[in-house]
Every structure is written in structure tokens, then in C-alpha cells.
PyMOL Python script that loads the backbone (N, CA, C, O; Angstrom):
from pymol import cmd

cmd.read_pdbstr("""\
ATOM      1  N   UNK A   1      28.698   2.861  12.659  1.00  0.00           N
ATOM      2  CA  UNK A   1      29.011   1.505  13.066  1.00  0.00           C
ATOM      3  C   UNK A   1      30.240   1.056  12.274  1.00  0.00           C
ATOM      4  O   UNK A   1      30.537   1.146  11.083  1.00  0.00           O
ATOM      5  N   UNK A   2      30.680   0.684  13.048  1.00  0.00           N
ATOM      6  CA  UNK A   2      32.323   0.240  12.243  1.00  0.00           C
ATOM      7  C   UNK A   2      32.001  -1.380  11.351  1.00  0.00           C
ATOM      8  O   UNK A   2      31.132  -2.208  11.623  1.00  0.00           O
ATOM      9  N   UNK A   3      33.060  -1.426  10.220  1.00  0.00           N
ATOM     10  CA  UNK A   3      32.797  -3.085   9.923  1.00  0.00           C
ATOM     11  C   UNK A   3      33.069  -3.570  10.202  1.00  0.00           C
ATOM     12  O   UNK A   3      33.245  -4.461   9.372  1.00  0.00           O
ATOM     13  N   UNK A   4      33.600  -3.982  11.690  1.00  0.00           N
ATOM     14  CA  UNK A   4      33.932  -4.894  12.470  1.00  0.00           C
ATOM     15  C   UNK A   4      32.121  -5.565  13.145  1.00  0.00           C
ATOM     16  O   UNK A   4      31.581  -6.670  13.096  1.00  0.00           O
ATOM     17  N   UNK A   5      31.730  -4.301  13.682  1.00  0.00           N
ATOM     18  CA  UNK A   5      30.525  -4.329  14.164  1.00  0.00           C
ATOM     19  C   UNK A   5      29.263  -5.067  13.333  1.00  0.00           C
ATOM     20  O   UNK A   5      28.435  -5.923  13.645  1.00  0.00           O
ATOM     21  N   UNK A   6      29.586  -4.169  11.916  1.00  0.00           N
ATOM     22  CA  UNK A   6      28.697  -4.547  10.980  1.00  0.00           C
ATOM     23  C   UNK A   6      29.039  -6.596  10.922  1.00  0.00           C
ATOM     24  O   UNK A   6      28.589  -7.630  11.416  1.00  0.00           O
ATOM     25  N   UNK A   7      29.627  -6.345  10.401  1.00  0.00           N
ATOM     26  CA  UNK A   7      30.240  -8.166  10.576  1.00  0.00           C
ATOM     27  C   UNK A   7      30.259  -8.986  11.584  1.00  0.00           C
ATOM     28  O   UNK A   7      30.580 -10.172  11.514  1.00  0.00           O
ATOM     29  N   UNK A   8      29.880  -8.334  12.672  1.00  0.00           N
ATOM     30  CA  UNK A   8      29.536  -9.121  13.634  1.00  0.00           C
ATOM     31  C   UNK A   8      27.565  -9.270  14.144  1.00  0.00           C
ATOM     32  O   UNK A   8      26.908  -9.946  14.935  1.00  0.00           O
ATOM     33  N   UNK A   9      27.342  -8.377  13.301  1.00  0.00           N
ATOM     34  CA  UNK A   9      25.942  -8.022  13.656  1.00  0.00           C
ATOM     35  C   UNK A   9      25.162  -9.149  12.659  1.00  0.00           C
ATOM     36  O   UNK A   9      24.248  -9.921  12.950  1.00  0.00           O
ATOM     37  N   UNK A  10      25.891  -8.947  11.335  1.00  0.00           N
ATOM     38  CA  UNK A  10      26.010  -9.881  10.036  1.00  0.00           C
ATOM     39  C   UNK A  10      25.851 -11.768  10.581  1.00  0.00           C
ATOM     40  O   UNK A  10      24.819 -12.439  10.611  1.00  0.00           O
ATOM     41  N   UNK A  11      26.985 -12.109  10.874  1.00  0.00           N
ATOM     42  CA  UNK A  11      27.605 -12.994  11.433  1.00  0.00           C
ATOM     43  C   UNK A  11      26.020 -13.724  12.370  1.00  0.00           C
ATOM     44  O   UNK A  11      25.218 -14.544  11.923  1.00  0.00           O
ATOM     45  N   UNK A  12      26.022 -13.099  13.643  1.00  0.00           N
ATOM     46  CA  UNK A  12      25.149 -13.090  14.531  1.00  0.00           C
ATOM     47  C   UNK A  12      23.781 -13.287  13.580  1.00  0.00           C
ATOM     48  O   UNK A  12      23.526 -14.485  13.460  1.00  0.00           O
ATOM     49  N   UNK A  13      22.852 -12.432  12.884  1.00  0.00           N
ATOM     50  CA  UNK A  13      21.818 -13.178  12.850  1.00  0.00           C
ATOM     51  C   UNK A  13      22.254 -14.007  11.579  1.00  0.00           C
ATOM     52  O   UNK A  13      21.461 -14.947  11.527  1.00  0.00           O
ATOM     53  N   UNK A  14      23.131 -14.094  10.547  1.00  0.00           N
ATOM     54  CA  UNK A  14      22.720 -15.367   9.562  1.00  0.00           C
ATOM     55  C   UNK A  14      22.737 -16.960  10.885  1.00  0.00           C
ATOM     56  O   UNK A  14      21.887 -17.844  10.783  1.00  0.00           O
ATOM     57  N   UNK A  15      23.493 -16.984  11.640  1.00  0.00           N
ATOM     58  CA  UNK A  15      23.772 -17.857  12.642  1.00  0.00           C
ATOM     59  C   UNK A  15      22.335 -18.726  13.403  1.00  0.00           C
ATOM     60  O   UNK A  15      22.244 -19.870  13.848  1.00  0.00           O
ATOM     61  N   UNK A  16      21.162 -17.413  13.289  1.00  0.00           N
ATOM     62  CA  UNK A  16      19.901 -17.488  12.893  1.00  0.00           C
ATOM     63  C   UNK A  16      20.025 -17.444  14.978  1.00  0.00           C
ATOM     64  O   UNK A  16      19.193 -18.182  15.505  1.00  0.00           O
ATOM     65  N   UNK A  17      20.631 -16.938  15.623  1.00  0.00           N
ATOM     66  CA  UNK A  17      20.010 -16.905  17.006  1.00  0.00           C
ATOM     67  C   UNK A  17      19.215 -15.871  17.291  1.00  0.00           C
ATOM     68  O   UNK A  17      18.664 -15.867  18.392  1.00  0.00           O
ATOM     69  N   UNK A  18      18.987 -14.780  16.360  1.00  0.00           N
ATOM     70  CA  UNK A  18      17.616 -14.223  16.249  1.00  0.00           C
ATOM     71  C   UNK A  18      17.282 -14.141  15.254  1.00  0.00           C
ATOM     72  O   UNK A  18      18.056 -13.552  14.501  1.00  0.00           O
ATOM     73  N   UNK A  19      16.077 -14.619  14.705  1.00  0.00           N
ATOM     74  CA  UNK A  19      15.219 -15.084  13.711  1.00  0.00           C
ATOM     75  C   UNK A  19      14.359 -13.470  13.698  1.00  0.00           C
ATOM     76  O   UNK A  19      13.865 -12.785  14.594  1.00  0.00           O
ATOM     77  N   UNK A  20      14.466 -13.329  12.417  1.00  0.00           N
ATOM     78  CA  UNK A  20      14.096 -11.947  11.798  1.00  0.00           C
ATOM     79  C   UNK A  20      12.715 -11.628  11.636  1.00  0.00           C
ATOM     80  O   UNK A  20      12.226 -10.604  11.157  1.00  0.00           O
ATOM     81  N   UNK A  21      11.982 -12.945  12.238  1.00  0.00           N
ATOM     82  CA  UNK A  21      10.312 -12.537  12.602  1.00  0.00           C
ATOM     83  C   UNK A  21      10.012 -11.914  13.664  1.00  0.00           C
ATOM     84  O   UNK A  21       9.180 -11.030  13.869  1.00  0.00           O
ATOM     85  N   UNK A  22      11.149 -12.716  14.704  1.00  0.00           N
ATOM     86  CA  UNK A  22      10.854 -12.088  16.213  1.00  0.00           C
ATOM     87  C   UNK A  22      11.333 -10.921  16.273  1.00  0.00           C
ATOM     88  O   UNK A  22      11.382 -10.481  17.421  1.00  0.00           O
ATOM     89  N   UNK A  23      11.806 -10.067  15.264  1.00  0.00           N
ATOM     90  CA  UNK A  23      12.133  -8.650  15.744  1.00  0.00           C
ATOM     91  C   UNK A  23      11.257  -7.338  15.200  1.00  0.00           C
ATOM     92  O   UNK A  23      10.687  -7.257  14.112  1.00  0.00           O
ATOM     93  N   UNK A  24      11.319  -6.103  16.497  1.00  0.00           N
ATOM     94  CA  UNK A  24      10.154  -5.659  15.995  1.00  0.00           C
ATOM     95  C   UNK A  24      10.613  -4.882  14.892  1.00  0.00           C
ATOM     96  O   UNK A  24      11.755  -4.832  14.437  1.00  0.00           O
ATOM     97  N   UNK A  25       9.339  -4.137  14.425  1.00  0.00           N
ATOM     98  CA  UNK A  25       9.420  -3.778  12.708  1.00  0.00           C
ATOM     99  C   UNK A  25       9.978  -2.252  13.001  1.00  0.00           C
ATOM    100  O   UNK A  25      10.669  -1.949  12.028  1.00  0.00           O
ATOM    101  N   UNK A  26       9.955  -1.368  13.783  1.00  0.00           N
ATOM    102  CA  UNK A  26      10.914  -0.431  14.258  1.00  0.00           C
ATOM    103  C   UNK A  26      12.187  -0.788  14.048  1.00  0.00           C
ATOM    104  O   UNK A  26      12.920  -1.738  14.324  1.00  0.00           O
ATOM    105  N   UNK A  27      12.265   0.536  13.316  1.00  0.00           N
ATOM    106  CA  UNK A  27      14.336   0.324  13.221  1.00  0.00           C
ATOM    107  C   UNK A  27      15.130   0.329  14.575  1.00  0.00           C
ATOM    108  O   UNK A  27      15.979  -0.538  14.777  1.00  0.00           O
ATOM    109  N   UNK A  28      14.879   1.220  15.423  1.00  0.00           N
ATOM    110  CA  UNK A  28      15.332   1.472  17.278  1.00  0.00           C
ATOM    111  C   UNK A  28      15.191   0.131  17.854  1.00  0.00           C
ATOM    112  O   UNK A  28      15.980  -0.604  18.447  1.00  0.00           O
ATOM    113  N   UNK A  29      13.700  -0.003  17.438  1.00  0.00           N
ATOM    114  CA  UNK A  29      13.671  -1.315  18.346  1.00  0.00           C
ATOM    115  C   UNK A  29      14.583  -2.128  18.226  1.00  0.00           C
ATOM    116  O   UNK A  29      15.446  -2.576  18.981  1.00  0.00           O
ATOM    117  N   UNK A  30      14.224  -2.312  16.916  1.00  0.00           N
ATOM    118  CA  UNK A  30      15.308  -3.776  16.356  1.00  0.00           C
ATOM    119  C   UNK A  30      16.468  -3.399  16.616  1.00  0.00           C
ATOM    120  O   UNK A  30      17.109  -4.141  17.360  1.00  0.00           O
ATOM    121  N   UNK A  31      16.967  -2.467  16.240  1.00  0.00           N
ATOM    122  CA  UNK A  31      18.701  -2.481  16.639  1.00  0.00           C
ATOM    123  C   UNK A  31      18.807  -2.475  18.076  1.00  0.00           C
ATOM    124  O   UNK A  31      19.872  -2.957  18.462  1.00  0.00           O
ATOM    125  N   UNK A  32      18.066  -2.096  18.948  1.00  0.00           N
ATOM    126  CA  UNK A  32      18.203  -2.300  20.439  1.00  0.00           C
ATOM    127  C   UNK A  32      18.230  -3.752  20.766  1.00  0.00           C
ATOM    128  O   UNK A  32      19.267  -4.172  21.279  1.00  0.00           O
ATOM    129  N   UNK A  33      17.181  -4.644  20.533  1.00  0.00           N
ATOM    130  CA  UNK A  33      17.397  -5.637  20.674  1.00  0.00           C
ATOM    131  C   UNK A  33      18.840  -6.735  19.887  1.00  0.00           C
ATOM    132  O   UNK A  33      19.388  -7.607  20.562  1.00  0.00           O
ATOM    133  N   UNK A  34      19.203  -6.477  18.547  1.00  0.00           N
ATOM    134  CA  UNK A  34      20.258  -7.087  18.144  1.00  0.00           C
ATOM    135  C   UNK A  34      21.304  -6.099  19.196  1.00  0.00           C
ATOM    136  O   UNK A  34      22.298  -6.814  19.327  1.00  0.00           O
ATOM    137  N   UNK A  35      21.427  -5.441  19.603  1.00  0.00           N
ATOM    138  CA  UNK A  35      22.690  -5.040  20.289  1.00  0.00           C
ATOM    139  C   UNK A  35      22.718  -5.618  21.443  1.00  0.00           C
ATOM    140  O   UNK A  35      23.728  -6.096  21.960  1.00  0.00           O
ATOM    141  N   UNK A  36      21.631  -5.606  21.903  1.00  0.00           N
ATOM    142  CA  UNK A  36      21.410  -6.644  23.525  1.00  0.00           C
ATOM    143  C   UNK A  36      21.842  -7.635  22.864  1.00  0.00           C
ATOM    144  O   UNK A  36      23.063  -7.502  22.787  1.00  0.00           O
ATOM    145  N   UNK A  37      21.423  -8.796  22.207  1.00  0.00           N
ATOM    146  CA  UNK A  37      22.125  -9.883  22.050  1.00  0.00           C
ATOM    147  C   UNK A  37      23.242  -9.956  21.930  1.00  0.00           C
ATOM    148  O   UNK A  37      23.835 -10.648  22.758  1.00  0.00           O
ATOM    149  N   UNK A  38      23.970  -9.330  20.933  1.00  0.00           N
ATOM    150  CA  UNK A  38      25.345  -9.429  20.652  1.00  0.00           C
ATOM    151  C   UNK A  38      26.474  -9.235  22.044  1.00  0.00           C
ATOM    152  O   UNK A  38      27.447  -9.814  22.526  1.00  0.00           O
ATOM    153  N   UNK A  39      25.538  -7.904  22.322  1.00  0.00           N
ATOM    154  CA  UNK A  39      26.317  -8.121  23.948  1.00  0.00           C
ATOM    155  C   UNK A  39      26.457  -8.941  24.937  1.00  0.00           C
ATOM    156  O   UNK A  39      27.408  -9.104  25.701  1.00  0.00           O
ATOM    157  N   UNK A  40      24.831  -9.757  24.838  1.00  0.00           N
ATOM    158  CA  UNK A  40      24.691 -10.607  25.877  1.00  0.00           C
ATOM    159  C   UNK A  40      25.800 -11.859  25.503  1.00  0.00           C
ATOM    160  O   UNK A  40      26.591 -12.428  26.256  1.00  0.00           O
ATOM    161  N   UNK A  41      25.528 -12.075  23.942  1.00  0.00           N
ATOM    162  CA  UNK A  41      27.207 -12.947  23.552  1.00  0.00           C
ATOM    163  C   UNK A  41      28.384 -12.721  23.892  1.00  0.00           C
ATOM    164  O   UNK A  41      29.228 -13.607  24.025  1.00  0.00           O
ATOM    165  N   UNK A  42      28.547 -11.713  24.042  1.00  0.00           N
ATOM    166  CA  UNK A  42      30.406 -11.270  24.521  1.00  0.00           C
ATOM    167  C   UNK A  42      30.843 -11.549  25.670  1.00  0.00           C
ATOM    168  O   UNK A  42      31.919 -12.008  26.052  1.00  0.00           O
ATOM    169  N   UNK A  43      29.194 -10.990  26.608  1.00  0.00           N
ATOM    170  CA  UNK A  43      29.616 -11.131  27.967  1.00  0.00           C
ATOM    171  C   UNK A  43      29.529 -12.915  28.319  1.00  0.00           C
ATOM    172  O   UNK A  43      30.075 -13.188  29.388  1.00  0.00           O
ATOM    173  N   UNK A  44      28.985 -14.003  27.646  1.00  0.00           N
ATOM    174  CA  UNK A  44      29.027 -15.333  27.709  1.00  0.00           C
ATOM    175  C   UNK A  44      30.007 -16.015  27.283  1.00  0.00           C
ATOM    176  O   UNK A  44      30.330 -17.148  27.642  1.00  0.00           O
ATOM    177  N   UNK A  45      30.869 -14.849  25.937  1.00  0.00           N
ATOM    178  CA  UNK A  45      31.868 -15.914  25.670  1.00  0.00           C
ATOM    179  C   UNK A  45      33.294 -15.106  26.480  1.00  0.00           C
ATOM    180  O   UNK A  45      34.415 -15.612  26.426  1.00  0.00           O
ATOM    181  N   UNK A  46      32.979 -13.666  27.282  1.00  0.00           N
ATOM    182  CA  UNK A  46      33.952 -13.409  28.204  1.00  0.00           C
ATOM    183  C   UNK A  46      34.011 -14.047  29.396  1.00  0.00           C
ATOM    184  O   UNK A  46      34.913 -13.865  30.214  1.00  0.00           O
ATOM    185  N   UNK A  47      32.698 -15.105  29.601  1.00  0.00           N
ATOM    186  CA  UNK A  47      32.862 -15.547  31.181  1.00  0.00           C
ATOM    187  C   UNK A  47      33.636 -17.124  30.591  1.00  0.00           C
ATOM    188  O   UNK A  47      34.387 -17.803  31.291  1.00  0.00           O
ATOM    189  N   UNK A  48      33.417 -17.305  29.822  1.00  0.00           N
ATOM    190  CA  UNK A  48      33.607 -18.785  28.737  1.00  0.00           C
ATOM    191  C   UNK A  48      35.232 -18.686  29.102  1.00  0.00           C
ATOM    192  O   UNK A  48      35.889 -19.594  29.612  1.00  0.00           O
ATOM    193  N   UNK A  49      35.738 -17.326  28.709  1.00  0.00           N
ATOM    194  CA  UNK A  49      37.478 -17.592  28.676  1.00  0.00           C
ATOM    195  C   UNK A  49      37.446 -17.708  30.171  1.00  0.00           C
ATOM    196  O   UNK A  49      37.649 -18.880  30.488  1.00  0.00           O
ATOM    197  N   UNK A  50      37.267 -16.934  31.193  1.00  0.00           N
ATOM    198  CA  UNK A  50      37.516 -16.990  32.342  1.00  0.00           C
ATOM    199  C   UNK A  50      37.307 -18.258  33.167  1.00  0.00           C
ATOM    200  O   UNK A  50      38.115 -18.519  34.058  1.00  0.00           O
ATOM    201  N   UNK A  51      36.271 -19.060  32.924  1.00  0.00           N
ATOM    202  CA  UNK A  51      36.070 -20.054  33.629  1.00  0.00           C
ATOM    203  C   UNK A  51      35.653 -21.240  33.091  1.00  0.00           C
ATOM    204  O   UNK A  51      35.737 -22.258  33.778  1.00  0.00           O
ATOM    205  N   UNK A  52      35.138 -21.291  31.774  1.00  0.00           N
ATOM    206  CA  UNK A  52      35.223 -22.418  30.990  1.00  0.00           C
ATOM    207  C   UNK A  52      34.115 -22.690  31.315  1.00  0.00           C
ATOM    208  O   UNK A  52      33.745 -21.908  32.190  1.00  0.00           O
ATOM    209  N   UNK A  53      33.113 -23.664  30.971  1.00  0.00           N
ATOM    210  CA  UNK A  53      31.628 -24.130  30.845  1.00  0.00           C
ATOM    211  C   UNK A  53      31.224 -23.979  32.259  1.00  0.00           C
ATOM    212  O   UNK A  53      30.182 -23.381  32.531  1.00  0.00           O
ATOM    213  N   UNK A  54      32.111 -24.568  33.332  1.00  0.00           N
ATOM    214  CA  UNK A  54      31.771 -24.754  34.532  1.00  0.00           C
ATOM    215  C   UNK A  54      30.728 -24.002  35.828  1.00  0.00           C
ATOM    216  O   UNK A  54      30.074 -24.371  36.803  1.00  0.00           O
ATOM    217  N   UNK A  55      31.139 -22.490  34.968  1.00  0.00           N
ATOM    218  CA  UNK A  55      30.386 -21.490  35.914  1.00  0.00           C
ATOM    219  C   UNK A  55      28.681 -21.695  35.680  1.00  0.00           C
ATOM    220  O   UNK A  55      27.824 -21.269  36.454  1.00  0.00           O
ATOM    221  N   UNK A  56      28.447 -22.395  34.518  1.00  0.00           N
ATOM    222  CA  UNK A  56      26.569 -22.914  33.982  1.00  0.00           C
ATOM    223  C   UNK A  56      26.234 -23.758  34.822  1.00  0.00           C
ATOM    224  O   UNK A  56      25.067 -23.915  35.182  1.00  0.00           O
ATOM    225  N   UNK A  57      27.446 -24.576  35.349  1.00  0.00           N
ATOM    226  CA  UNK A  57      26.946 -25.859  36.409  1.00  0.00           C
ATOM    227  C   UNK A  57      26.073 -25.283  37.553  1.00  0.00           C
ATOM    228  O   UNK A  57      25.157 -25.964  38.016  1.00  0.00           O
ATOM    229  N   UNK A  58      26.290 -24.278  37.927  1.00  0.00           N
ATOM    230  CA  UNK A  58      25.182 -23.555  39.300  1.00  0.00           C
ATOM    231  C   UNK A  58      23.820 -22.962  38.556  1.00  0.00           C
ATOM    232  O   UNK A  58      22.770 -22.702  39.143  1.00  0.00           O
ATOM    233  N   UNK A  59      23.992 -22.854  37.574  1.00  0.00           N
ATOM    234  CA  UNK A  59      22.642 -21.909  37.436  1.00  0.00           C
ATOM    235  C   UNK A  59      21.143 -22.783  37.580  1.00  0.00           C
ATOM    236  O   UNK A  59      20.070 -22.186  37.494  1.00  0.00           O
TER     237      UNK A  59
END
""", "prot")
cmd.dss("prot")
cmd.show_as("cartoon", "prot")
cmd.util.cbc("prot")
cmd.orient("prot")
């Protein structure tokens, strides 16, 4: 894992949007799930540049 990654993985939970109870006690697991999140962030703040808050108005 690069320290870009690491620092963003860092970053992400002190931020506390996943709280370190809810994850499971498996190392796989847990890193599966912090990687889903982080991704699921990129891809929210890649739709964020593209269209700005507006595209949430339909959901």
C-alpha cells in the first residue's frame, strides 16, 4: 500500500465515518470493507466535480 493510500485510509477513519466497532475483527474483512468506503468516497466526490450537489436532488 503506498503512503498516499495509507494517508488516506488514516485520514478516512480518524474522520470517524467508520467507527472502529462496526468493523469486523478479521483483518480481510476489515480491509475489504475500509476499501469499499474509501472508494465509495472517490466515486461521490468524482460525481461532486462533475455535477455539483445537484445530481442527490433525484435520489
Amino acid at each position: 500500500m503506498s503512503n498516499k493510500d495509507k494517508q488516506l485510509k488514516k485520514d478516512f477513519l480518524q474522520a470517524e465515518v467508520i467507527h472502529r466497532d462496526d468493523l469486523p475483527n478479521k483483518g480481510s474483512k476489515r480491509a475489504l470493507k475500509i476499501r469499499r468506503a474509501l472508494e465509495d468516497r472517490e466515486e461521490t466526490k468524482k460525481l461532486s466535480s462533475f455535477f455539483g450537489d445537484s445530481y442527490w436532488g433525484d435520489v
